[in-house]
C-alpha positions as CSV (number, residue, x, y, z in Angstrom):
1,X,-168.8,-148.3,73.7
2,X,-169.0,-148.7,69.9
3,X,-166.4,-149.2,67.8
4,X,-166.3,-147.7,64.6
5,X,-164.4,-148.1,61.3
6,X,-164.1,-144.6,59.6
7,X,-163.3,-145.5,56.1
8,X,-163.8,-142.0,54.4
9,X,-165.6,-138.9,54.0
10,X,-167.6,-137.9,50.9
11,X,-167.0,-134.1,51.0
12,X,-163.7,-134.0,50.9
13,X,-163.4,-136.4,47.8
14,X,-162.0,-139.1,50.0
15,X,-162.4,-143.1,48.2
16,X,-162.2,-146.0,50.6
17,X,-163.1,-148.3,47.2
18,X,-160.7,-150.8,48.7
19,X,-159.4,-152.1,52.3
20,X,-156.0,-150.8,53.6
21,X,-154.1,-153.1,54.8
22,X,-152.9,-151.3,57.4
23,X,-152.5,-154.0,60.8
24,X,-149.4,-155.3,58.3
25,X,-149.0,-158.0,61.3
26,X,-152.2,-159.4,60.7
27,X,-151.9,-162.9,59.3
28,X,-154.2,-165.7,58.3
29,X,-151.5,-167.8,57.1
30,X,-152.6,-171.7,57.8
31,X,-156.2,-170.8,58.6
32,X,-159.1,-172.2,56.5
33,X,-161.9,-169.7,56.8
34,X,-165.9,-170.6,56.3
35,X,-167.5,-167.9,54.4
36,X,-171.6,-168.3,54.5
37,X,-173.2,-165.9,52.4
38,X,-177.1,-166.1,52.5
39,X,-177.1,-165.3,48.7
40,X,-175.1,-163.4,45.8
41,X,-178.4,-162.0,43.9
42,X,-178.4,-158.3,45.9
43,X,-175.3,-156.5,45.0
44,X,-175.0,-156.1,48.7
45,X,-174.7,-159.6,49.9
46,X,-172.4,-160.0,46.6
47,X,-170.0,-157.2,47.4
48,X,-170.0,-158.0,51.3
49,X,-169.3,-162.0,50.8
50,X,-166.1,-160.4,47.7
51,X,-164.7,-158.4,50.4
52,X,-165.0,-160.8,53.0
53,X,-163.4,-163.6,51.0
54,X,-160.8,-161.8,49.1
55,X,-159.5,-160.6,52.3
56,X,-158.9,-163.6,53.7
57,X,-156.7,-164.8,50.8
58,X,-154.9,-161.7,51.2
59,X,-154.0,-162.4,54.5
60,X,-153.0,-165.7,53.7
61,X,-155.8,-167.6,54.6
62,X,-157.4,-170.3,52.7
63,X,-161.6,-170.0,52.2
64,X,-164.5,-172.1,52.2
65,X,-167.2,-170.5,50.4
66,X,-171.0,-171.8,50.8
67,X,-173.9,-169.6,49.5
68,X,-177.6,-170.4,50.5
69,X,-178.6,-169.3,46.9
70,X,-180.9,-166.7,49.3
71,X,-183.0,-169.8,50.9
72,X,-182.5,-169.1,54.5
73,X,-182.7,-172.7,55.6
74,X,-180.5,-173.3,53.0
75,X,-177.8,-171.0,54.5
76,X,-178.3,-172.2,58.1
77,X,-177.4,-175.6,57.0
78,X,-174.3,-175.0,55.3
79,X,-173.0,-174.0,58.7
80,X,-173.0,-177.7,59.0
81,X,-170.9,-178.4,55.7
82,X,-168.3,-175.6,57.4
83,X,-168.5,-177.3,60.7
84,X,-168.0,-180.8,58.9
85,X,-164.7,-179.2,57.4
86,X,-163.4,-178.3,60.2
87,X,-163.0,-174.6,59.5
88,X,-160.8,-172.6,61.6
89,X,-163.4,-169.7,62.0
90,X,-166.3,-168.9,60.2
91,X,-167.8,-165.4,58.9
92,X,-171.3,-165.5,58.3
93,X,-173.2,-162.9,56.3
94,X,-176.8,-161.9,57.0
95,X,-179.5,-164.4,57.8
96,X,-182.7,-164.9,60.0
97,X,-183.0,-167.1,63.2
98,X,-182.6,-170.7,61.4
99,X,-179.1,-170.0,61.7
100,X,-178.9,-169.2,65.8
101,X,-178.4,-173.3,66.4
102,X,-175.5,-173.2,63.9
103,X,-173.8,-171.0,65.8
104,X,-174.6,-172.2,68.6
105,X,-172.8,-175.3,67.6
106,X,-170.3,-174.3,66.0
107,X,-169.0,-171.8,69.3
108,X,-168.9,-175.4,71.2
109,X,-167.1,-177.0,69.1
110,X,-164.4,-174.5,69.6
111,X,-165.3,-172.4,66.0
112,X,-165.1,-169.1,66.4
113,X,-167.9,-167.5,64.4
114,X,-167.5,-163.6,63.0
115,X,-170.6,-162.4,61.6
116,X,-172.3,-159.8,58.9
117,X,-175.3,-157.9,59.7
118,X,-176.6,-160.5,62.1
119,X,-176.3,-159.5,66.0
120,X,-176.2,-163.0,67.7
121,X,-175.0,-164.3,71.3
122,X,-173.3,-167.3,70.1
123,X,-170.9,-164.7,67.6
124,X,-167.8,-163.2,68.4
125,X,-168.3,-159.9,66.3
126,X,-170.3,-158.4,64.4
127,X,-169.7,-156.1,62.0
128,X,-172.3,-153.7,60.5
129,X,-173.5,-150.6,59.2
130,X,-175.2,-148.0,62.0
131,X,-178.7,-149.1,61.2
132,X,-179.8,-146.8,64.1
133,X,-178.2,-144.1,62.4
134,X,-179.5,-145.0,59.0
135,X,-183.2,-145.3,59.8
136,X,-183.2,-141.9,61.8
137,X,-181.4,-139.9,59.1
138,X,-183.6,-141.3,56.2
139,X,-186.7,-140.5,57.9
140,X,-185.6,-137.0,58.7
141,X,-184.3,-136.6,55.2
142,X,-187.6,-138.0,53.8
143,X,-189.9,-135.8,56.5
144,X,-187.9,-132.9,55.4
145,X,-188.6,-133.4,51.4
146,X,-192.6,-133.4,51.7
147,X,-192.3,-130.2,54.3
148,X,-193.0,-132.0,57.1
149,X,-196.5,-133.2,56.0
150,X,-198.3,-135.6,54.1
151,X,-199.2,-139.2,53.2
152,X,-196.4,-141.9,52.8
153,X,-196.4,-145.1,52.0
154,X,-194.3,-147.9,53.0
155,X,-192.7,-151.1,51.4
156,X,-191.9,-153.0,54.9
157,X,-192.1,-156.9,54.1
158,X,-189.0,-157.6,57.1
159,X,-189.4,-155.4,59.8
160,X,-191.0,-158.4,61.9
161,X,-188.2,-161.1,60.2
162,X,-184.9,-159.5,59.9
163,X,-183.3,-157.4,63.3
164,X,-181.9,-155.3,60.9
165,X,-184.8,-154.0,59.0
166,X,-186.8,-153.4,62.3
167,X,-184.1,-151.2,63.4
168,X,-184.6,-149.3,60.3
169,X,-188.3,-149.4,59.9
170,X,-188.8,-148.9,63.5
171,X,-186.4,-145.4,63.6
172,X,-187.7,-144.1,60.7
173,X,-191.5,-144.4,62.2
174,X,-190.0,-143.0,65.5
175,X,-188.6,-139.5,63.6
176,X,-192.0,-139.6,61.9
177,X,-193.6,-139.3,65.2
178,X,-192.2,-135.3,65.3
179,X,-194.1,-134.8,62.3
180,X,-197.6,-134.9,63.2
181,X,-198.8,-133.7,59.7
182,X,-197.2,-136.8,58.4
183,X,-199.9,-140.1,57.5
184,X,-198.5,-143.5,57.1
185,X,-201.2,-145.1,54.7
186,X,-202.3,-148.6,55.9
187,X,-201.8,-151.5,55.3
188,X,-197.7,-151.3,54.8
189,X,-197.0,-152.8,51.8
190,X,-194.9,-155.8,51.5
191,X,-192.5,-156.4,48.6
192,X,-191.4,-160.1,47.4
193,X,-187.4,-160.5,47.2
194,X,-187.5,-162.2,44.3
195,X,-187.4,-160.3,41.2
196,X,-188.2,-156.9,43.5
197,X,-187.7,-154.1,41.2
198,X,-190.8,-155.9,39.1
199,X,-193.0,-156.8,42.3
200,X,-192.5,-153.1,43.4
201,X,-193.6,-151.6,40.4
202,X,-196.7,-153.5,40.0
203,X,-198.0,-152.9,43.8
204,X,-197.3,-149.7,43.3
205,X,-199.3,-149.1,40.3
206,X,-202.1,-150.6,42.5
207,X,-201.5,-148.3,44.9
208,X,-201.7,-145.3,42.6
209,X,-205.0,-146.3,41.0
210,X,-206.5,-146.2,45.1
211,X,-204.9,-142.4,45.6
212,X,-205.1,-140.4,43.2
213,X,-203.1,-137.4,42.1
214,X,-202.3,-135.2,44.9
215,X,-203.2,-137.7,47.6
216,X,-200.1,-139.4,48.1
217,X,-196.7,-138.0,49.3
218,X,-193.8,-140.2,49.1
219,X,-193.0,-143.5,49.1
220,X,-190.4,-145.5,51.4
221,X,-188.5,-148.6,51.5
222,X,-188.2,-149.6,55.3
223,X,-185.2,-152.0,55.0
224,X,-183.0,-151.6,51.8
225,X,-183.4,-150.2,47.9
226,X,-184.2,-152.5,45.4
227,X,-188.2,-152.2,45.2
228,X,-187.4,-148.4,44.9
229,X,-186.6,-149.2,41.2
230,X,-190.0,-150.4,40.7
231,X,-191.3,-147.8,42.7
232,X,-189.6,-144.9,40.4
233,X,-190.2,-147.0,37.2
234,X,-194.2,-146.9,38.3
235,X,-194.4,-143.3,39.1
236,X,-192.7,-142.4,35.6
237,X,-195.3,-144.8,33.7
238,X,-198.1,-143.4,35.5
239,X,-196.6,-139.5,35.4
240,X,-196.8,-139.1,39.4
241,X,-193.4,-138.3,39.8
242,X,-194.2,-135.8,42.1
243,X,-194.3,-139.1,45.1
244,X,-190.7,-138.4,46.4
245,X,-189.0,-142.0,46.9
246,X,-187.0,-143.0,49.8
247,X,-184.9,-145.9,50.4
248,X,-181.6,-147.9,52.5
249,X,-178.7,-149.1,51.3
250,X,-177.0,-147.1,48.2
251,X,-176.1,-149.1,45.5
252,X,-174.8,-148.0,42.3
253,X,-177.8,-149.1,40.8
254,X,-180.2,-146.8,42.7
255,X,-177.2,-144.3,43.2
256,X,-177.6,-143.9,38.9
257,X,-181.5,-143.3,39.5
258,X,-181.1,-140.3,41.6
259,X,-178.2,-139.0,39.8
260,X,-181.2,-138.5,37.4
261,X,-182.3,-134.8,36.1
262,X,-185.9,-134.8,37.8
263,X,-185.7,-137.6,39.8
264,X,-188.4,-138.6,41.9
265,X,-185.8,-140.8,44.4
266,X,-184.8,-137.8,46.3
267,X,-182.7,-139.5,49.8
268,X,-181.1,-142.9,50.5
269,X,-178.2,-144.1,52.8
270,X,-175.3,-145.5,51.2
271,X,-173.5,-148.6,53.0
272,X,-170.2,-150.0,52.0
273,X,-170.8,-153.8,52.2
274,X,-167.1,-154.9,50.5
275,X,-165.1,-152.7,53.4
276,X,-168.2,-154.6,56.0
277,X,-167.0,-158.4,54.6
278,X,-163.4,-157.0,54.6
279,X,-163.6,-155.5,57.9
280,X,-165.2,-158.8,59.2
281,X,-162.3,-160.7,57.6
282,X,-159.6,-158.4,59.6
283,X,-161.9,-158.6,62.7
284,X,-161.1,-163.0,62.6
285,X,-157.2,-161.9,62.1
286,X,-156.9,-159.8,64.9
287,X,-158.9,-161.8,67.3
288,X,-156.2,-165.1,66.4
289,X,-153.6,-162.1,66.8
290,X,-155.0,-162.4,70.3
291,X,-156.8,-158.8,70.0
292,X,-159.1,-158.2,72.4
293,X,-163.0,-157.2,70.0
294,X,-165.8,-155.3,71.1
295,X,-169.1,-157.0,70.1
296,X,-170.3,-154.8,67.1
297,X,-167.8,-152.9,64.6
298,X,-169.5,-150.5,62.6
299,X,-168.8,-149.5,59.2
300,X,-169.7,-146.0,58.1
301,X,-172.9,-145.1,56.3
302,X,-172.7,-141.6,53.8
303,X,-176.1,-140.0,53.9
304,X,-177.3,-139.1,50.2
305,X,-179.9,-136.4,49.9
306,X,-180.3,-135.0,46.6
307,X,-178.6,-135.6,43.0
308,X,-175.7,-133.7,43.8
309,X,-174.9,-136.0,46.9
310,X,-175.8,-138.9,44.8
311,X,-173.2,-138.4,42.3
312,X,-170.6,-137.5,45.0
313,X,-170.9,-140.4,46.6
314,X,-171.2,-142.6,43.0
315,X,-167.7,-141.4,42.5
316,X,-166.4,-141.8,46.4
317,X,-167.9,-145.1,46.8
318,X,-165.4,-146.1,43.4
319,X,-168.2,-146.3,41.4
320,X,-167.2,-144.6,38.4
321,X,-168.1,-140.6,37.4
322,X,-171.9,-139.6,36.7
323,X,-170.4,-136.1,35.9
């Protein structure tokens, strides 16, 4: 059974911008809570670790923040500087396995630990978006935009590293299998998460000079969307903007792109990563409420396909207007 957060729906205007309060019995009042963020770089991380930390100080608790600076060593090991302190619980936000030990000993030492986006035995939740959901829909979306045939290419650096992004990689190729008429070029292409915009748009460039005009169909970003801002800026330097662009993830950033008259970015998924680190926050108040949790809360996702949906959910999201 899952249980799922339903925090608004796009089409009927509604804005779930910021948390409601509404479990008013929830308290975190004389609870120090360890907030491990794997990095504040990506808007995501940034907006999910905000959430997560600003709703513990509503609820009364006190937090102890510790960012990894987006070194994932560095983020398992401040685990130890929150188990050192003595934290009350800890919610822990993304990460690859370095940080499975931390847990591990942070659980026997009585710690509860809540996480973000990072399934683990040793945790007592985990909150998340529907990444099945969200790597079916975009490959259907992006299958549907090239009519169901074509060549596609694919940024995929983390399908192997992250459990997340081979959820999403690894639906999207399964939809992809109903499209026979659909190629996925080899090799994958693998982006850098430093400065990934930039590293994007150069690999693709390469990739443009080895298929020329007519020969390639689209372009995907298995796990999340900032390469696809490299991507788009290479296909309107080289004039190829008939590639469509797919992506995960939906952040006002990329949301702006496809808003776009002409726009080559044609289909995302948009997540809501402050309500995930919020949710996450109420999910540690309700289990010291004695609350009974189920092991994965999930967060909706709001499909975007087109520049119509795009600015729709812009504006839903509390974003601002694109109007």
């Amino acid at each position: 059974m899952r249980n799922y957060i339903s925090a608004f729906a796009v089409m009927v205007g509604l804005t779930a911008a910021a948390p409601a309060f509404a479990d008013g019995h929830l308290s975190l009042e004389g609870k120090t809570i360890g907030v491990a963020v794997v990095g504040t770089q990506h808007f995501w991380d940034r907006e999910a670790f905000n959430g997560a930390t600003s709703t513990v100080e509503k609820l009364g608790g006190t937090v102890v923040p510790v960012d990894g600076g987006r070194d994932n060593q560095v983020h398992a090991d401040n685990h130890d500087i929150l188990l050192n302190n003595e934290v009350d619980a800890v919610i822990s936000i993304l990460g690859d396995g370095a940080v499975e030990p931390k847990f591990e000993a942070l659980k026997n030492a009585g710690i509860p630990v809540f996480t973000v986006d990072h399934p683990s035995p040793h945790a007592m939740n985990n909150t998340t978006s529907d990444n099945y959901y969200m790597g079916t829909t975009i490959g259907r979306y992006m299958a549907d935009a090239i009519g169901g045939q074509g060549k596609v290419a694919v940024f995929n650096a983390f399908e192997n590293a992250l459990r997340i992004c081979g959820i999403r990689a690894g639906l999207w190729k399964y939809v992809l299998q109903d499209y026979p008429g659909i190629e996925i070029v080899q090799p994958e292409l693998a982006e850098e998460f430093a400065n990934a915009p930039e590293d994007a748009r150069k690999k693709t460039l390469d990739l443009l000079s080895q298929y020329p005009e007519g020969t390639l169909d689209a372009i995907h970003v298995g796990c999340w969307d900032q390469p696809a801002i490299g991507v788009v800026q290479a296909l309107e330097e080289a004039g190829r903007t008939d590639i469509v662009v797919t992506a995960l993830d939906g952040g006002p950033d990329t949301l702006e792109i496809m808003a776009e008259d002409g726009s080559p970015f044609v289909a995302n998924v948009a997540q809501q990563p402050n309500l995930i680190g919020s949710t996450s926050a109420m999910n540690v108040a309700r289990h010291f409420a004695g609350e009974a949790l189920l092991p994965q809360t999930y967060v909706d996702v709001v499909p975007v396909n087109g520049q119509a949906e795009a600015k729709a959910t812009y504006e839903a999201l509390g974003y601002g207007s694109l109007n």
